[in-house]
C-alpha positions in Angstrom: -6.2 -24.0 22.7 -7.9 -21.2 21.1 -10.8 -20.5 19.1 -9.0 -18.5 16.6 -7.7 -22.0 16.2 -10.2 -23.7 15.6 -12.2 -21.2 13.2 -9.0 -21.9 11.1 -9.3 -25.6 11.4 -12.7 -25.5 10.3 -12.5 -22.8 8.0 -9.4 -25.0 5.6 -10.8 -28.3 6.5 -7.9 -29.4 8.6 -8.8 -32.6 9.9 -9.3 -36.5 9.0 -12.5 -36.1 7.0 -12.4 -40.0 6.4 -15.7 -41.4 8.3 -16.4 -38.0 9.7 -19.3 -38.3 12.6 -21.1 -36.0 14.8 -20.5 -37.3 18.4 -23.7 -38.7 18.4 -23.1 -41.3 15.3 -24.6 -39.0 12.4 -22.8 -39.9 9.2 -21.6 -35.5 8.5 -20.1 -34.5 5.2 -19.5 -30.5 5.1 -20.1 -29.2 1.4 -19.9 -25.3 2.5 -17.6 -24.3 5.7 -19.7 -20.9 5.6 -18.6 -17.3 5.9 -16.8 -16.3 8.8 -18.8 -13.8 10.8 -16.8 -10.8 12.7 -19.8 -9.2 13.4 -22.3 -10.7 16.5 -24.0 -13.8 15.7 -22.7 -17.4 15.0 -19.0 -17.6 13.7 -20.0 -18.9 10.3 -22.8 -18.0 8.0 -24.8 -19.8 5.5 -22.5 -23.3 6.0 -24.2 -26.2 4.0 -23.5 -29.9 5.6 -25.3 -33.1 5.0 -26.4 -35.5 8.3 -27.3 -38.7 7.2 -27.5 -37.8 3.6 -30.0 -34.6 4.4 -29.3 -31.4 3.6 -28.6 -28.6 6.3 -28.3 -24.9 5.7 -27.8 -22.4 8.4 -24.6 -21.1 10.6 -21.9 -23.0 12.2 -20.8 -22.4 15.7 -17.3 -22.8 17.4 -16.2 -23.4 20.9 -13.1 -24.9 22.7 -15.6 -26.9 25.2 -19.4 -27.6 24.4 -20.5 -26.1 27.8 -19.5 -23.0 26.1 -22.8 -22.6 24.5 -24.4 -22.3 27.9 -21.1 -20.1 29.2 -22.0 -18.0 26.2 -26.0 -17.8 27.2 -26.5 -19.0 23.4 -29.4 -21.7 25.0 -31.7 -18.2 25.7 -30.7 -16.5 22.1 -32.4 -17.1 19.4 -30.4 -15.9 16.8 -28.2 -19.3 17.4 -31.5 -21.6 16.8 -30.2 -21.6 13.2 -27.1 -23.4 14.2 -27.0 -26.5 12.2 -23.6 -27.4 13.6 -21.5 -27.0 16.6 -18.2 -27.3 16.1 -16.2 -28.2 19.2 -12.3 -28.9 20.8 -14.1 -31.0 23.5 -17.3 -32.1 23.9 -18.1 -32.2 27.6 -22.5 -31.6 27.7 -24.9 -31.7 25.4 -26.2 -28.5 24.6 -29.8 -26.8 23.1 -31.5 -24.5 20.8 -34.3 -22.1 23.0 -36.8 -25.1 21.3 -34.6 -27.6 23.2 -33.8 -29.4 20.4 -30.8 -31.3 20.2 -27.6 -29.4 18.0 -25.0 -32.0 16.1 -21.5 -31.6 17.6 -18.3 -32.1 15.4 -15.3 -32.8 18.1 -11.8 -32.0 16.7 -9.6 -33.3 18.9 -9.0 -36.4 17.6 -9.3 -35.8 14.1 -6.8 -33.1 13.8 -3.1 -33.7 13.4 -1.0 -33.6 16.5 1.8 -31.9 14.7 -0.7 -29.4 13.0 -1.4 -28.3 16.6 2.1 -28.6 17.8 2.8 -26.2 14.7 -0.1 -23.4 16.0 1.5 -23.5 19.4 4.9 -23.0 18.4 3.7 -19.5 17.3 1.3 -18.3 19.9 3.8 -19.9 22.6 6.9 -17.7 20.8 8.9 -15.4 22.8 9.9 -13.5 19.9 7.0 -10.1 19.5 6.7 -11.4 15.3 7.1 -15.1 16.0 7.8 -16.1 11.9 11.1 -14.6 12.0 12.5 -17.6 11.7 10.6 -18.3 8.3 9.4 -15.2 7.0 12.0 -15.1 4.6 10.7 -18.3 3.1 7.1 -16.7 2.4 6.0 -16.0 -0.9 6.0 -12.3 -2.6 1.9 -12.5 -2.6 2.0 -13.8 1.1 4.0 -10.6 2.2 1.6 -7.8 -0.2 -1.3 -9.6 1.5 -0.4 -9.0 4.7 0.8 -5.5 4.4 -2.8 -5.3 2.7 -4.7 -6.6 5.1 -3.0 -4.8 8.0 -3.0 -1.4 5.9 -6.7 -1.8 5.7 -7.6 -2.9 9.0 -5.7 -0.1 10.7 -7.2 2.4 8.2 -11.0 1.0 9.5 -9.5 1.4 13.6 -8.9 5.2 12.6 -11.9 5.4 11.2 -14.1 4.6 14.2 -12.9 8.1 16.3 -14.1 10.1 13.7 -17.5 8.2 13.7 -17.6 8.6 16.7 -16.7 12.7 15.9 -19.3 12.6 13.5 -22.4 11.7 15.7 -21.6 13.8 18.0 -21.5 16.9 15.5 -24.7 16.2 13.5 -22.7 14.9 11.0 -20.6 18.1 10.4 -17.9 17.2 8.4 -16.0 20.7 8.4 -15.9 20.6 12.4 -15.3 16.9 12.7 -12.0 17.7 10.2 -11.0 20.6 12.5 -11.3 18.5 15.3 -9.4 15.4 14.2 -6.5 18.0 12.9 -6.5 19.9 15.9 -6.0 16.4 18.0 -3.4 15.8 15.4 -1.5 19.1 16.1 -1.2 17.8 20.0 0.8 14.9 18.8 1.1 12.1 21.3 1.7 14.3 24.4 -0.6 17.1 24.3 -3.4 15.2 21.9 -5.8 15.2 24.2 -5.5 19.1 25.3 -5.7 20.2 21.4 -9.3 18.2 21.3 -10.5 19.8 24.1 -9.7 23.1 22.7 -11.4 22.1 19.0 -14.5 21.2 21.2 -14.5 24.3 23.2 -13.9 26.7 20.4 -15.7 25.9 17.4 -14.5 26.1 13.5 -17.7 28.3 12.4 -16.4 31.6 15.1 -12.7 30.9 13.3 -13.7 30.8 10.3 -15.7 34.3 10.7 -12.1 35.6 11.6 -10.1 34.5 8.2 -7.9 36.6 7.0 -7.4 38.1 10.6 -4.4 35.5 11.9 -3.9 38.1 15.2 -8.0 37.9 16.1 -7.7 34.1 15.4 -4.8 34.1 17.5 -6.3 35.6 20.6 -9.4 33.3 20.2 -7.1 29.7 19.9 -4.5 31.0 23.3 -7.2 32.8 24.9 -9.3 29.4 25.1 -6.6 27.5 25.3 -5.9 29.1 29.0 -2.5 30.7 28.3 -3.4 34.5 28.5 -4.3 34.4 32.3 -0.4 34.8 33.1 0.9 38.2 31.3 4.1 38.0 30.1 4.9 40.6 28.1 3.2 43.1 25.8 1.8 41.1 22.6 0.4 38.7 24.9 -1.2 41.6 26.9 -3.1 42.3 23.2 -4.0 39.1 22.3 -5.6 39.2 25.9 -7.4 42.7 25.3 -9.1 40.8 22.0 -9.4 37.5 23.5 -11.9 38.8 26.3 -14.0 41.2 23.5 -14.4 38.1 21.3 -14.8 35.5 24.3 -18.0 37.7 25.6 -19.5 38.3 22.2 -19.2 34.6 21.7 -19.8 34.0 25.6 -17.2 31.0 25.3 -14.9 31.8 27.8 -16.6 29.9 30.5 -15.6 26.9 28.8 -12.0 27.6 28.0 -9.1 24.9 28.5 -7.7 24.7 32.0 -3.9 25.6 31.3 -2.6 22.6 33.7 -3.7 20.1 31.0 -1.1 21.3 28.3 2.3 19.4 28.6 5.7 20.9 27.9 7.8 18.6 30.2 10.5 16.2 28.2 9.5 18.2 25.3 11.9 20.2 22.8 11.2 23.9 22.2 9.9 23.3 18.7 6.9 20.8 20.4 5.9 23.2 22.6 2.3 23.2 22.7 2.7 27.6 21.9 3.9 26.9 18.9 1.8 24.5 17.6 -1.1 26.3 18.3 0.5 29.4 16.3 1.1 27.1 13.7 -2.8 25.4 14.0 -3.5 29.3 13.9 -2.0 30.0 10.7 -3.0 26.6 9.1 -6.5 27.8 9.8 -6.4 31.5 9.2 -5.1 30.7 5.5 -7.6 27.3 4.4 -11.2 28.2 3.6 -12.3 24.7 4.2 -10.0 21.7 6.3 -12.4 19.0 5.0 -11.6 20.1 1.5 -8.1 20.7 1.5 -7.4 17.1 2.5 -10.1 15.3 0.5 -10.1 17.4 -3.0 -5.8 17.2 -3.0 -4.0 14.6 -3.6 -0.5 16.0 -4.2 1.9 15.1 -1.1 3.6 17.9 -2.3 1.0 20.8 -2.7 -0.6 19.4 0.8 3.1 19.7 2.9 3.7 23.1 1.5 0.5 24.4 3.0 1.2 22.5 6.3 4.7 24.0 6.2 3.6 27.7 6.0 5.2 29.6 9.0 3.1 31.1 11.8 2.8 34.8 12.9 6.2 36.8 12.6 5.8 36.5 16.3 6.3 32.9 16.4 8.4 32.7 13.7 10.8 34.3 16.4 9.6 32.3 19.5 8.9 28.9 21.3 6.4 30.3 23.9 5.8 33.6 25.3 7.8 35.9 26.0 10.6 32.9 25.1 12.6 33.8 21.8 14.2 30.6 19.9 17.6 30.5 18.4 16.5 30.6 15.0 13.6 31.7 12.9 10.6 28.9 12.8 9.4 27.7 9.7 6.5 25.8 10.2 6.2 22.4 10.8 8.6 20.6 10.5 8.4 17.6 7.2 8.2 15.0 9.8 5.0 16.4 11.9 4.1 17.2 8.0 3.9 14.0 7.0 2.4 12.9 10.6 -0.6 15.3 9.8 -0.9 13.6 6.4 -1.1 10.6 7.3 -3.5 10.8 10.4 -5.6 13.8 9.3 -5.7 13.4 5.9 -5.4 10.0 5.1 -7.6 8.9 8.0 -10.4 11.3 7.1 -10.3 9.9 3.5 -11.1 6.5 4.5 -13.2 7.5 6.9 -15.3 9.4 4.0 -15.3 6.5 1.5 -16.6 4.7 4.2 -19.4 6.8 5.1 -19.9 7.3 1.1 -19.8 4.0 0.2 -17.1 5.0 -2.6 -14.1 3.3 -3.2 -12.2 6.7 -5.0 -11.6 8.0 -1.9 -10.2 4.8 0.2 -8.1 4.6 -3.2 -7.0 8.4 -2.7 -5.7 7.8 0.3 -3.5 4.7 -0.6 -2.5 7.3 -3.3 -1.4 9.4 -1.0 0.3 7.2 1.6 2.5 5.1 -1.4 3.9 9.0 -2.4 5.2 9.2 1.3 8.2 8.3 2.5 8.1 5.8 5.1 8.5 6.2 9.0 11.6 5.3 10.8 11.1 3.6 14.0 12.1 0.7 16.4 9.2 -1.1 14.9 9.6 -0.8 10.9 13.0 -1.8 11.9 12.4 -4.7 13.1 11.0 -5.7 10.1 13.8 -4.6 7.7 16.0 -6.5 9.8 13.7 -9.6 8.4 14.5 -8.4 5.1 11.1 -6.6 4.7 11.3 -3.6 2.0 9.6 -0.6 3.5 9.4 1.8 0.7 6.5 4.0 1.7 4.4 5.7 4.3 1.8 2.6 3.1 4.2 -0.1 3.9 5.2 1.4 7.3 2.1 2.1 8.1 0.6 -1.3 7.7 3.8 -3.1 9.5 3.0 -0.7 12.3 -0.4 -2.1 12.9 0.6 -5.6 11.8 3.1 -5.6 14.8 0.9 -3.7 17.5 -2.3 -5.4 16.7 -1.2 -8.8 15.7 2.0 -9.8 16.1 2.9 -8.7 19.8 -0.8 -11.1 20.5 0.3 -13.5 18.5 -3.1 -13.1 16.0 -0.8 -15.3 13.5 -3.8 -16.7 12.0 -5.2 -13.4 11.1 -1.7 -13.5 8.9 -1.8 -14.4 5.1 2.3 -15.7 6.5 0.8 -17.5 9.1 -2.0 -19.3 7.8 0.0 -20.1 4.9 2.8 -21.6 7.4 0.3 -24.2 8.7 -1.1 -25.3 5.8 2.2 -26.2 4.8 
């Protein structure tokens, strides 16, 4: 039993509310279940039950067992002694307000159907990672939009809460907070971490002094980055000469990324951490303002054109120094394009209607998401093979996060599929 459970028990109503009693003999009719809280505080809000034909307002707590409350240290809290109701799996002690009064106690388990239960645990006890495979053919059109809805948004408010975090720790600085988060981006899954470090050690406002100059921006990203301590050959011996003239007149060099932290092991030539930070180079050298490219575009198009635009001639003709590729480099590829889009971009629009309170921008990003063309991996397959249509970056995105964050920990009742499974 969980309590995920029994929020959705109480929340529908499902049990025998024929001669419904608190475990001490009060007569209980529930006229409002409440609001369920995710935030801290009692699990339902502003619930309205009757006890004996008076009326109760307040919150409504859930447990599995009543000794919870105590487990919980909600007996020394007083932001519970407004529970009017304790709603309960098992009652096993009576439990208190900080007043020591006495809180009613609803206990389910005899008053909810057996096969209703036996129904919940055939999910959460599935070994298949999306346990309503079985049925999810049988759910209803509105059943399957709300939970690509739902997911979409709540992996859209995850993102959001690194670049809060970003945000606080800049003052607020919008412009550097978007330089970072692209930067991170440009590191992809392996080097991520590495490309943040070098956003924090080298800061947007001495780039942007250098616009227009992609050779002095250059020697500032590879210099701090740690990769012009081994000479190689001769244009790295000049990007070294400028790197240490800039480094001292911005007296950054003393916090410069340790070379050892960039990975190129079990990665192709055209992820090589070199050439993405040509190509972060470039992207930078020729975009006044990151912040306002992604939030005043919305044209997938316009936005992977920029993203696209090759590096130095250099770089166009190598992978890493002194290392000259097969054939001429591009840019980024529409792939890492559409990577970038998705969690620069789009992230740092929801992340700006949230901190706006304005919806345009949340809806800007949807906008930009539905014009994408969806990802194709082992997990969006997995739902085609159910028969799911995937038909943009918006529906992959939000089956990506339903099956990571939900489905692999069997959070079925967090699922419009689910819940509507178990009602029926």
């Amino acid at each position: 039993m969980k309590e995920d459970f029994l929020h959705y028990v109480w929340q529908y109503q499902l049990f025998d509310k024929s001669n419904l009693k608190c475990t001490d003999g009060s007569v209980l009719s529930v006229l409002k279940t409440g609001t369920h809280n995710t935030n801290s505080g009692p699990d339902f809000i502003n619930a309205r039950i009757s006890l004996n034909e008076i009326l109760w307002a307040g919150q409504v707590e859930i447990h599995i067992k009543s000794s919870d409350w105590n487990s919980h240290k909600h007996n020394n809290d007083v932001a519970y002694d407004n529970v009017v109701l304790h709603v309960v799996w098992e009652e096993n002690q009576l439990i208190e307000r900080t007043d020591k009064s006495m809180i009613p106690t609803l206990e389910l388990k005899n008053i909810v159907s057996t096969d209703l239960v036996s129904q919940y645990k055939g999910l959460v006890d599935n070994s298949e990672n999306i346990a309503c495979r079985s049925f999810i053919g049988e759910a209803t059109e509105l059943n399957k939009i709300s939970m690509l809805d739902n997911a979409l948004a709540r992996r859209l408010n995850s993102k959001t809460e690194f670049i809060k975090e970003r945000l606080a720790a800049t003052n607020f600085d919008w412009e550097e907070v978007a330089y970072q988060i692209l930067g991170k981006n440009y590191g992809f899954k392996l080097n991520a971490d590495a490309f943040l470090h070098l956003a924090e050690v080298l800061p947007l406002k001495i780039l942007q002094k250098h616009r227009g100059n992609l050779f002095q921006i250059e020697a500032l990203c590879f210099g701090q980055a740690g990769f012009l301590e081994e000479i190689k050959e001769e244009y790295q011996t000049k990007l070294k000469e400028e790197y240490t003239f800039l480094a001292k007149k911005y007296g950054i060099e003393s916090k410069k990324v340790n070379k050892q932290e960039w990975r190129f092991l079990r990665t192709r030539p055209s992820n090589f951490p070199t050439l993405r930070i040509a190509q972060f180079a470039s992207l930078i050298n020729s975009t006044p303002s990151i912040f306002s490219f992604f939030k005043d575009n919305v044209d997938p198009k316009f936005l992977s054109i920029t993203l696209s635009n090759p590096p130095s001639e250099y770089w166009q003709e190598h992978y890493d120094f002194g290392k000259k590729s097969a054939k001429k480099n591009k840019g980024l590829g529409i792939s890492s394009v559409y990577n970038v889009l998705i969690n620069t971009g789009v992230n740092l629009l929801a992340a700006y209607s949230d901190a706006t309170n304005n919806r345009i921008f949340f809806e800007q990003a949807v906008e930009v998401l539905e014009h994408l063309k969806p990802e194709d991996n082992h997990i969006t397959r997995k739902w085609a093979d159910l028969g799911i249509e995937i038909n943009s970056a918006f529906d992959s995105q939000a089956l990506i996060e339903q099956y990571n964050n939900y489905c692999c920990l069997k959070k079925c009742l967090s699922c419009s599929i689910g819940v509507a499974y178990l009602k029926n």
